[in-house]
C-alpha positions in Angstrom: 135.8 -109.6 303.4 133.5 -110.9 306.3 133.3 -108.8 309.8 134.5 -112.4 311.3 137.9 -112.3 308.9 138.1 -108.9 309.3 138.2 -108.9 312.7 140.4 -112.3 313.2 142.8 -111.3 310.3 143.3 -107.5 312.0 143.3 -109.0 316.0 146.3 -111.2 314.6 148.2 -108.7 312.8 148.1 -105.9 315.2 150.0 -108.3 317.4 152.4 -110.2 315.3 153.5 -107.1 313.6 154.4 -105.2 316.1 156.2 -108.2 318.0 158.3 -108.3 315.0 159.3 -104.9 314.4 160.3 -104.6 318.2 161.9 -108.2 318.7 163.9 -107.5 315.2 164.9 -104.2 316.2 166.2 -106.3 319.2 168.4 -108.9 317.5 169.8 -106.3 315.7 170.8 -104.1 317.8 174.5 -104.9 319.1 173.9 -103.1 322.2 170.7 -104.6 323.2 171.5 -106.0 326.8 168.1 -108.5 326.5 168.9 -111.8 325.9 168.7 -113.0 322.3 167.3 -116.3 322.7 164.1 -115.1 324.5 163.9 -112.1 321.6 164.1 -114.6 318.6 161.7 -116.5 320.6 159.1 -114.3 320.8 159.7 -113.4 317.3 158.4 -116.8 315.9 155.8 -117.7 318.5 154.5 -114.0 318.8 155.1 -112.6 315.8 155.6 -114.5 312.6 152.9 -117.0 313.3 150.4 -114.8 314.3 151.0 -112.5 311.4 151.0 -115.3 309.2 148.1 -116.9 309.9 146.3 -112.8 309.6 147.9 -113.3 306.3 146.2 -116.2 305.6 143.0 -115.3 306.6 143.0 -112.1 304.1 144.6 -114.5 301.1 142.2 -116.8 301.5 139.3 -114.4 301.6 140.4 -112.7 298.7 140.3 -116.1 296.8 137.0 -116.4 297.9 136.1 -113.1 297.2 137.4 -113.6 293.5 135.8 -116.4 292.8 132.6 -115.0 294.3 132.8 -112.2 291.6 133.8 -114.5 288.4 130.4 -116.2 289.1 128.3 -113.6 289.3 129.6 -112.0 286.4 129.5 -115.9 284.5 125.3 -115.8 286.2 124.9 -112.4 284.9 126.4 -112.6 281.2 124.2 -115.8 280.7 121.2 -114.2 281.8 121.5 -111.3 279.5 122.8 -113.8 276.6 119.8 -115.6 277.2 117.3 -112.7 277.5 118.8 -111.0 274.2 118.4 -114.4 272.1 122.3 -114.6 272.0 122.9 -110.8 271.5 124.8 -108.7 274.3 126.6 -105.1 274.6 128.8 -104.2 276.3 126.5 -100.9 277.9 124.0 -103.3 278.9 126.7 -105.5 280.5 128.0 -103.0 282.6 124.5 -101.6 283.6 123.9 -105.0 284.9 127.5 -106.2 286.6 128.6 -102.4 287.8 131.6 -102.8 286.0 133.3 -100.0 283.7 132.9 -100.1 279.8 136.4 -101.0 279.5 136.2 -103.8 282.2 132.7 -104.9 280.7 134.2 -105.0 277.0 137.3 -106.5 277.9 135.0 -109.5 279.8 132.7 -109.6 276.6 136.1 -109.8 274.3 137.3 -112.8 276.3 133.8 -114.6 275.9 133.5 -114.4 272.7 137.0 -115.2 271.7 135.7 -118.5 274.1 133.0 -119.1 271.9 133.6 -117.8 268.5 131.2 -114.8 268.6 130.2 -112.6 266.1 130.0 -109.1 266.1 127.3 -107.2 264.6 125.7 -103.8 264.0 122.3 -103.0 264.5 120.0 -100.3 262.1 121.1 -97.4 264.8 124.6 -97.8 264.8 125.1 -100.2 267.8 127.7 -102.9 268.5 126.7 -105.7 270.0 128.0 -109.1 270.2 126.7 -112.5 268.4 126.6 -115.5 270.1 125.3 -118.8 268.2 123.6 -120.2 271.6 122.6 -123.4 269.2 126.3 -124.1 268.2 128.2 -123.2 271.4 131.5 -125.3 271.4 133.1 -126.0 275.1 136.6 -127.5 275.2 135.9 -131.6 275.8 132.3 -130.8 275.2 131.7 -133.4 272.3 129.3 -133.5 269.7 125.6 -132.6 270.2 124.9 -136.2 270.0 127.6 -137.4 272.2 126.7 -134.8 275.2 123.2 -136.4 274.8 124.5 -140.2 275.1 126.5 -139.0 278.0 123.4 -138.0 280.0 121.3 -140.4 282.4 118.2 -142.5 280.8 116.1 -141.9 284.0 115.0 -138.2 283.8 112.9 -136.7 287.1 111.5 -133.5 288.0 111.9 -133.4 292.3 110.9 -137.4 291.6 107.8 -136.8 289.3 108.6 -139.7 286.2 108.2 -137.9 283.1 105.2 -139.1 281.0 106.2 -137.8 277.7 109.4 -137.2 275.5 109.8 -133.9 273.7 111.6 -131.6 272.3 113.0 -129.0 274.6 116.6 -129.1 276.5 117.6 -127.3 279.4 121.4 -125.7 279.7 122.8 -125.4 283.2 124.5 -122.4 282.2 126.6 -121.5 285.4 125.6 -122.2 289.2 127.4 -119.4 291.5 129.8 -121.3 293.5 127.7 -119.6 297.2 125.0 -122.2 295.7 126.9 -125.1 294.7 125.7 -127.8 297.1 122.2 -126.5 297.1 122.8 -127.3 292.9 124.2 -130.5 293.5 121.0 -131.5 295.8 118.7 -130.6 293.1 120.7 -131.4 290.0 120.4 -135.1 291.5 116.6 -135.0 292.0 116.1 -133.9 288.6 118.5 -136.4 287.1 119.0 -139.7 289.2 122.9 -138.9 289.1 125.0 -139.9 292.1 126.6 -137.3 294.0 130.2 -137.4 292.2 128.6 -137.6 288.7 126.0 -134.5 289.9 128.7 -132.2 291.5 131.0 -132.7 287.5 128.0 -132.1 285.7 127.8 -129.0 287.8 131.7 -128.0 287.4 131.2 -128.8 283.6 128.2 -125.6 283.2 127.2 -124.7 280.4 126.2 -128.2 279.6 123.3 -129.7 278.8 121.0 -130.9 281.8 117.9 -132.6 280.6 117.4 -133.6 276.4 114.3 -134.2 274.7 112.0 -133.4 277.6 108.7 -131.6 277.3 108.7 -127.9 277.3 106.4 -128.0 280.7 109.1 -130.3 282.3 111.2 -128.1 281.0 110.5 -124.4 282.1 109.4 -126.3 286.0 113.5 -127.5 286.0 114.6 -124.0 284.5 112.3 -122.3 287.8 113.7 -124.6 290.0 117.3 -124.0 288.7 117.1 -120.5 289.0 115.4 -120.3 292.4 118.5 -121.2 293.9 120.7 -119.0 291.8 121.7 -121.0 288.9 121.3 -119.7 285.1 119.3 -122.2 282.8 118.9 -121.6 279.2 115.9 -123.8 277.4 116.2 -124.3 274.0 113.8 -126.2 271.2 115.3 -128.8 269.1 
């Protein structure tokens, strides 16, 4: 939580709170002489909406907070999927992400249930997991044909025309939702998409990026990418 909502979010519940308890205690006591108007009155102006709105603050932080942590964990397994050639364990998961082994293994199991995984033991006695990063099937994703019919003609690196066609594609992995616009700024210079078609390209990761470019054009777009956060994956056709 930020020092800002920390602050805001304890300011306002140290005074609703204790408005309520004592204007409650008020309307509820049959003996109370004050008058009971004023008392309910004070309840909802000074303490329910106050405390409510602290409430808020802290919900709304932890949403942010959560979603803040499911990206970095989405950045950090594709990184290490990447780096391994499709291969991951759950020790070197954890080492990376500080979670536990059970937390780390339990996140592993859920990807590869995602993406049909393998599982596979190495000459030492090691489990790691298996992940075909050339067959990778997302829900609505499409064939590899169709996701390349789907992507723009024009194809630009920060507005440098590409000369010559190859055979390299770049993966937009995941893009940390802290670095989203920055993503969406770039994501249109390197593809001539409009702003809407950018930020669902974005929302869509892992998707394909650029097809059939040269691996120099390539490798630039995957520094680029990742200089603002984002995990990029180039493969060979």
């Amino acid at each position: 939580m930020k020092l800002f909502t920390k602050i805001a979010a304890g300011i306002l519940l140290g005074i609703g709170l204790p408005i309520i308890l004592l204007e409650a205690t008020n309307l509820a006591n049959p003996k109370s002489t004050s008058d009971k108007q004023i008392a309910a009155i004070a309840l909802c102006l000074f303490g329910l909406v106050p405390s409510s709105l602290g409430g808020l603050l802290i919900w709304n932080d932890r949403r942010r907070s959560e979603q803040e942590e499911h990206d970095r964990l989405q950045t950090t397994f594709f990184q290490l999927l990447k780096q391994g050639n499709g291969r991951i364990t759950a020790l070197g998961f954890a080492m990376e992400t500080g979670l536990t082994g059970a937390l780390a293994k339990a996140y592993l199991d859920e990807r590869a249930n995602e993406f049909s995984a393998n599982f596979d033991v190495d000459d030492e006695g090691n489990m790691f997991y298996r992940f075909n990063l050339a067959g990778v099937s997302l829900p609505g994703s499409g064939s590899k044909t169709q996701q390349k019919a789907n992507l723009p003609q024009q194809r630009l690196v920060v507005g440098q025309p590409i000369a010559n066609q190859g055979n390299f594609d770049v993966i937009l992995e995941a893009v940390p939702g802290v670095h989203k616009i920055a993503a969406i700024k770039l994501v249109r210079g390197l593809t001539g998409l409009g702003l809407k078609d950018a930020k669902e390209l974005i929302e869509a990761a892992p998707t394909p990026l650029l097809v059939g470019v040269s691996e120099a054009i390539a490798q630039q777009c995957k520094k680029q990418l990742e200089a603002i956060g984002a995990a990029v994956m180039v493969i060979e056709n």
